[in-house]
N, C-alpha and C positions, 0 to 999 in steps of 0.2 A: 585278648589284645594281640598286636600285629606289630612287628616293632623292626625296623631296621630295612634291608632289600632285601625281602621275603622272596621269595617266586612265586608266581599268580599260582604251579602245580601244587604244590604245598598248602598254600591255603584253602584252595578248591578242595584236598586228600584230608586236612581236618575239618573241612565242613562236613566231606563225606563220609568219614570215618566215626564223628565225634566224639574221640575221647574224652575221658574225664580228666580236660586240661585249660589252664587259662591262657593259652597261647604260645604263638612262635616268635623267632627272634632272629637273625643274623647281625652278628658281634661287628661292629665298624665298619667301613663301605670296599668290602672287595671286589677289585677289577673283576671285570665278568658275573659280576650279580647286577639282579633289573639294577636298569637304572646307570649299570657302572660300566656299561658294555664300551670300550675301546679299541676302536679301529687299530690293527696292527701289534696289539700287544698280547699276550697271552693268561687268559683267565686265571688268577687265584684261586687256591683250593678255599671251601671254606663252606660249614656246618649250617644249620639249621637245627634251634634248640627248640624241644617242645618243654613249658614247664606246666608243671602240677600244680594244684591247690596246697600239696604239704610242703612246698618250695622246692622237693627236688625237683631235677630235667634230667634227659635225654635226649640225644641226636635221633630225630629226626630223617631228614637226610643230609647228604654232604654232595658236595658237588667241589670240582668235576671228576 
């Protein structure tokens, strides 16, 4: 599953990679993730979760 405004690189890196995981996630819509890109303001930091089959997760990546 894919949930939130993922980055197209991230999804492509668990295609490529294929962990043994059920998907990525970014937590609420922060400025400067797809989708949230805004002329003149400056991008929010903000993670990329991969989670597991045994519910834990992991960051992924973070950006910026």
């Amino acid at each position: 599953m894919i949930e939130g405004h993922v980055p197209v690189s991230e999804i492509n890196r668990l295609l490529s990679e294929k962990p043994n995981a059920i998907g990525l996630a970014v937590a609420g819509m922060p400025i400067g993730s797809p989708g949230m890109e805004t002329a003149g303001v400056a991008p929010e930091p903000y993670n990329v979760i991969l989670f597991f089959p045994d519910g834990s997760q992991q960051v992924y990546a973070s950006y910026p």
